[in-house]
VOZA-777119 format. One record per residue (C-alpha): residue number from 0; x, y, z. Coordinates in pm, 1 decimal, m for minus. Layout:
! residues N
<atom><n>NUM</n><px>X</px><py>Y</py><pz>Z</pz></atom>
...
***
This chain:
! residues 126
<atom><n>0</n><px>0.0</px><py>0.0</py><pz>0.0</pz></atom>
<atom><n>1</n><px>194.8</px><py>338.0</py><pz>m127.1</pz></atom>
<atom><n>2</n><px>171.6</px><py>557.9</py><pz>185.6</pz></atom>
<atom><n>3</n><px>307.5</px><py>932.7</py><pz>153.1</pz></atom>
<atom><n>4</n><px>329.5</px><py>1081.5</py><pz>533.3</pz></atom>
<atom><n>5</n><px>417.2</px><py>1445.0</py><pz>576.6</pz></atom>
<atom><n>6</n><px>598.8</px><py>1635.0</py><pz>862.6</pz></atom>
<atom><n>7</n><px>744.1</px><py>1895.2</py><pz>957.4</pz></atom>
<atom><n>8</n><px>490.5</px><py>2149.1</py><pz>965.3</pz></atom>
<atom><n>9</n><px>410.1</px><py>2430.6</py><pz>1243.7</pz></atom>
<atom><n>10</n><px>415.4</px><py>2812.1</py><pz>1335.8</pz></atom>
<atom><n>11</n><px>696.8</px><py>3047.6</py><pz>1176.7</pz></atom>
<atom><n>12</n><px>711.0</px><py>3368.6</py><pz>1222.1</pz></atom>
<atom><n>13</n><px>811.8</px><py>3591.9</py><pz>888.1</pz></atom>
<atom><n>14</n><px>1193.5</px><py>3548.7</py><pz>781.3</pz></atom>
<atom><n>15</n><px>1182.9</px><py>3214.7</py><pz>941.4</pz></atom>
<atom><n>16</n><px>1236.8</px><py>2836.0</py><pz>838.8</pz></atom>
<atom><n>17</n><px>1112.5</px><py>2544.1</py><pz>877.3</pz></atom>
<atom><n>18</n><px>1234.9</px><py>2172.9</py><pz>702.4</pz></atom>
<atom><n>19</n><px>911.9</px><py>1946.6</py><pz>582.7</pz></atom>
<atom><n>20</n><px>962.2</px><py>1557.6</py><pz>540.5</pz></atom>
<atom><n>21</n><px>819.9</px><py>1292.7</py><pz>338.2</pz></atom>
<atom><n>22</n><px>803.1</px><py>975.4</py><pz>430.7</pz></atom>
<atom><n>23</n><px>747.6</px><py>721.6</py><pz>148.9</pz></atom>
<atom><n>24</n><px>673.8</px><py>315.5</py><pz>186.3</pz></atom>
<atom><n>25</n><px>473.7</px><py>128.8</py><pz>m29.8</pz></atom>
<atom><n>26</n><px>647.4</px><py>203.2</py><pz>m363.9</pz></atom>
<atom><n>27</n><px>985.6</px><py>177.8</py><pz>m519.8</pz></atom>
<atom><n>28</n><px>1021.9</px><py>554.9</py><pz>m406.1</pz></atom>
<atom><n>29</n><px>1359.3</px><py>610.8</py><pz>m628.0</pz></atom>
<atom><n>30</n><px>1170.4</px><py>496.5</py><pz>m940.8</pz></atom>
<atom><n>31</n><px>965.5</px><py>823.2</py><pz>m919.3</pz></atom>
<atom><n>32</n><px>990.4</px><py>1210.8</py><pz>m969.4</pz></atom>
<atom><n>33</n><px>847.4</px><py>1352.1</py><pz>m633.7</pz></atom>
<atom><n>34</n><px>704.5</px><py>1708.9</py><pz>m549.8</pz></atom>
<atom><n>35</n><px>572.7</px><py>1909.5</py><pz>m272.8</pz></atom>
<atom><n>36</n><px>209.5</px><py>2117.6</py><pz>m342.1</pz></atom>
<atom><n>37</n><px>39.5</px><py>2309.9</py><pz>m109.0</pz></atom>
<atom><n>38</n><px>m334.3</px><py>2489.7</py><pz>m46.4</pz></atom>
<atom><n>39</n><px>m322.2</px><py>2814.0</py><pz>118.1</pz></atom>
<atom><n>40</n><px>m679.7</px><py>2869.9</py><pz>244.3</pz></atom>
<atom><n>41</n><px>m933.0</px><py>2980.0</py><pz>32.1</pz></atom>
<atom><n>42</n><px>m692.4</px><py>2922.8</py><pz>m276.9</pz></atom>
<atom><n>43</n><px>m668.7</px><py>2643.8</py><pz>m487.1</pz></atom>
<atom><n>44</n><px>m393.1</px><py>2391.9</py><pz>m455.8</pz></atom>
<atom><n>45</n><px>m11.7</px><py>2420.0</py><pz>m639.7</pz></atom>
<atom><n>46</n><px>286.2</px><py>2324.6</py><pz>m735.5</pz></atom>
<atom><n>47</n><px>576.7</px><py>2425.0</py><pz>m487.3</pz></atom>
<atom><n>48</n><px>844.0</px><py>2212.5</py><pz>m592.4</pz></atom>
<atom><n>49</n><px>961.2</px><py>1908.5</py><pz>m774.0</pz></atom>
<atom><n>50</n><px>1241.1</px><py>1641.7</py><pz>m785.5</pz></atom>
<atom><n>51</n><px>1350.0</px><py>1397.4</py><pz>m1028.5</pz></atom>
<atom><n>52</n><px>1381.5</px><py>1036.5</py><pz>m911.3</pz></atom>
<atom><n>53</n><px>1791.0</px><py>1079.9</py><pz>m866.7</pz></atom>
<atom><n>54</n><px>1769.5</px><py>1438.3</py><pz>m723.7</pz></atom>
<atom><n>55</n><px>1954.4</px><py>1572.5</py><pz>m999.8</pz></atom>
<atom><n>56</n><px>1684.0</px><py>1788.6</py><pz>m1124.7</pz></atom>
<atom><n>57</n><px>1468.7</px><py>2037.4</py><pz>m946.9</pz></atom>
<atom><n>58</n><px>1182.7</px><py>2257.6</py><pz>m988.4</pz></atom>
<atom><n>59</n><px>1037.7</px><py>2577.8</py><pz>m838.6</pz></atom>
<atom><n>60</n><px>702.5</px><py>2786.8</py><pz>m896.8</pz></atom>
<atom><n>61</n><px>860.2</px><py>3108.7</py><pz>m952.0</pz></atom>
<atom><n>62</n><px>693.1</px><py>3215.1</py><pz>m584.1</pz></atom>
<atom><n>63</n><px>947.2</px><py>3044.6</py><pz>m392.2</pz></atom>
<atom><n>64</n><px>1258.2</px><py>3003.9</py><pz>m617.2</pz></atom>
<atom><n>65</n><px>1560.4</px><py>3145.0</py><pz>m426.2</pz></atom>
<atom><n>66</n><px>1392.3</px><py>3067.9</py><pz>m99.9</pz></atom>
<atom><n>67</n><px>1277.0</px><py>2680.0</py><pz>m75.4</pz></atom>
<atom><n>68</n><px>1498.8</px><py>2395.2</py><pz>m115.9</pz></atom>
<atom><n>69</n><px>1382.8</px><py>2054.5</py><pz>m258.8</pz></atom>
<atom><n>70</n><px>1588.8</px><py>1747.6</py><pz>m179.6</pz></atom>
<atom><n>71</n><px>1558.9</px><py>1366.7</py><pz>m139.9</pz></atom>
<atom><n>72</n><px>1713.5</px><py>1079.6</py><pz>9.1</pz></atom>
<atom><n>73</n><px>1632.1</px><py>750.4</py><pz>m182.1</pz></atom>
<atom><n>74</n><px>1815.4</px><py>550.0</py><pz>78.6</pz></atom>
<atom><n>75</n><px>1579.4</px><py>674.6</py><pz>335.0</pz></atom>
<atom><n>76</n><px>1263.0</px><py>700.1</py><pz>56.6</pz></atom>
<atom><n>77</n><px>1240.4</px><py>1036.8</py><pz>192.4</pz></atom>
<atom><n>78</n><px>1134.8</px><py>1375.3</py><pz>53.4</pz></atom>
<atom><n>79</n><px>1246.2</px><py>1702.5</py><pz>221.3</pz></atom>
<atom><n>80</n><px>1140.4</px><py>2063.0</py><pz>192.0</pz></atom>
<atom><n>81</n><px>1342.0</px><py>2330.6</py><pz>347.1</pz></atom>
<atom><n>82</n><px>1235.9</px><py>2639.8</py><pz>348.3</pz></atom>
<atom><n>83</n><px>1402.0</px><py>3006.6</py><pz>458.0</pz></atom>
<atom><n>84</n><px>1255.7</px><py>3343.1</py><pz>444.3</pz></atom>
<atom><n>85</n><px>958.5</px><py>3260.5</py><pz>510.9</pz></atom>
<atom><n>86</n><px>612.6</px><py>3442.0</py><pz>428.2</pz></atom>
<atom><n>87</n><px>252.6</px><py>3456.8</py><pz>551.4</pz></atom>
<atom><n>88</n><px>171.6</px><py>3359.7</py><pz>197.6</pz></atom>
<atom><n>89</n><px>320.6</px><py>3068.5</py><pz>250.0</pz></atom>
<atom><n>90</n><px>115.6</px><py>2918.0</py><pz>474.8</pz></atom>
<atom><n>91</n><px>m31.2</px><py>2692.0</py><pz>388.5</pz></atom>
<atom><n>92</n><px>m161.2</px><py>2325.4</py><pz>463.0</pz></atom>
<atom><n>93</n><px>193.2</px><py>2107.7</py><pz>231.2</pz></atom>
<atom><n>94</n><px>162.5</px><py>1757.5</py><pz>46.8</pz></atom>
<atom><n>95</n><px>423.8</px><py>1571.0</py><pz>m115.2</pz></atom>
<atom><n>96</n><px>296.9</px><py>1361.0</py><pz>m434.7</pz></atom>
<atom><n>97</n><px>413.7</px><py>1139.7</py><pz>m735.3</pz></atom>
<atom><n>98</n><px>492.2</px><py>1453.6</py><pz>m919.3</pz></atom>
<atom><n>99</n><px>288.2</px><py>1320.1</py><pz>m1254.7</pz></atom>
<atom><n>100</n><px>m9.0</px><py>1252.1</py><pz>m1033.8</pz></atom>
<atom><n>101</n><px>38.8</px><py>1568.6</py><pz>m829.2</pz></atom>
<atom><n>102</n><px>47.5</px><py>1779.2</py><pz>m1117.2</pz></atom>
<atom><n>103</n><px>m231.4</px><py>1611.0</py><pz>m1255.0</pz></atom>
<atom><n>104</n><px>m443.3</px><py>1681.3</py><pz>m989.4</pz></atom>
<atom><n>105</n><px>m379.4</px><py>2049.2</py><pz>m1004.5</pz></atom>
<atom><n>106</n><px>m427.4</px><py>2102.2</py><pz>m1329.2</pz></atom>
<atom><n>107</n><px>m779.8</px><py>1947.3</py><pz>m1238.3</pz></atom>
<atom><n>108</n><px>m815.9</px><py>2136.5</py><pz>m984.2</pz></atom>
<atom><n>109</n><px>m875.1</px><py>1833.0</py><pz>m764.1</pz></atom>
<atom><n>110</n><px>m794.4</px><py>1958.1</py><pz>m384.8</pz></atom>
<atom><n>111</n><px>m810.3</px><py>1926.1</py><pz>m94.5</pz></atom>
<atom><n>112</n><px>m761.0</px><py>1582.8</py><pz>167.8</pz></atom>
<atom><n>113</n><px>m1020.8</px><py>1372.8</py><pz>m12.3</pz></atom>
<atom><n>114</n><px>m766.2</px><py>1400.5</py><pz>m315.6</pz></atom>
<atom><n>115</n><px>m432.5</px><py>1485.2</py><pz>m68.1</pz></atom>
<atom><n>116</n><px>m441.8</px><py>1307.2</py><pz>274.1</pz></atom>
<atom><n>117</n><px>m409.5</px><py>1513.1</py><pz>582.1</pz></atom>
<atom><n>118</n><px>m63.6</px><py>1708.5</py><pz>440.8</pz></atom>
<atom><n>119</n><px>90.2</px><py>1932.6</py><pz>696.3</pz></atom>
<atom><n>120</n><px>27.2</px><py>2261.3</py><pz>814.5</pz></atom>
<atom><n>121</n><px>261.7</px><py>2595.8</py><pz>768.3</pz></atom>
<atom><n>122</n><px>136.4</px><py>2889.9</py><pz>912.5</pz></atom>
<atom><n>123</n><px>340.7</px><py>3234.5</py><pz>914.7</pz></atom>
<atom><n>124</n><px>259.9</px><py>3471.8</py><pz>1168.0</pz></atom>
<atom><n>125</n><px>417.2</px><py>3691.1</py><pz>1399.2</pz></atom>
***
């Protein structure tokens, strides 16, 4: 059973970081290009970030390029986000995704948990 857990998540104030996880079983995780989405509230879900399945290729929306790291660790089938500089547009509730599926289900505007699982929460505030 493919099981995608996120972590990681909590309160940042502006400027600051915070490092999400992925935690992938189920699947041959280093077979697949990964990414991270998020839904801020009342906004429709995107793309944050993507990784190809060796890490040697990443992705940003231009929103966070400059400021969020993708990475990956295939021996541990584990995604990572870390972000810096931090923004209360950022928050946001964070999924990680097979990146053709995730992107799929953005273009179709399919969102939220029914389509996502339970994600992880960011919110920026000071």
């Amino acid at each position: 059973q493919v099981q995608l857990v996120e972590s990681g998540g909590g309160l940042a104030q502006p400027g600051g970081s915070l490092r999400l996880s992925c935690a992938a079983s189920g699947f041959t995780f280093s077979n697949y290009g990964m990414g991270w989405y998020r839904q801020a509230p009342g906004k429709e879900c995107e793309a944050v970030a993507g990784i190809n399945n060796d890490g040697g290729s990443t992705n940003y929306a231009d929103s966070v390029k400059g400021r969020f790291t993708i990475s990956r660790d295939n021996t541990k089938s584990t995604m990572y986000l870390q972000m810096t500089s931090l923004k209360p547009e950022d928050t946001a509730v964070y999924y990680c995704q097979d990146r053709n599926y995730g992107n799929m289900l953005v273009e179709r505007g399919f969102c939220g948990a029914k389509y996502w699982g339970e994600g992880t929460l960011v919110t920026v505030s000071s």
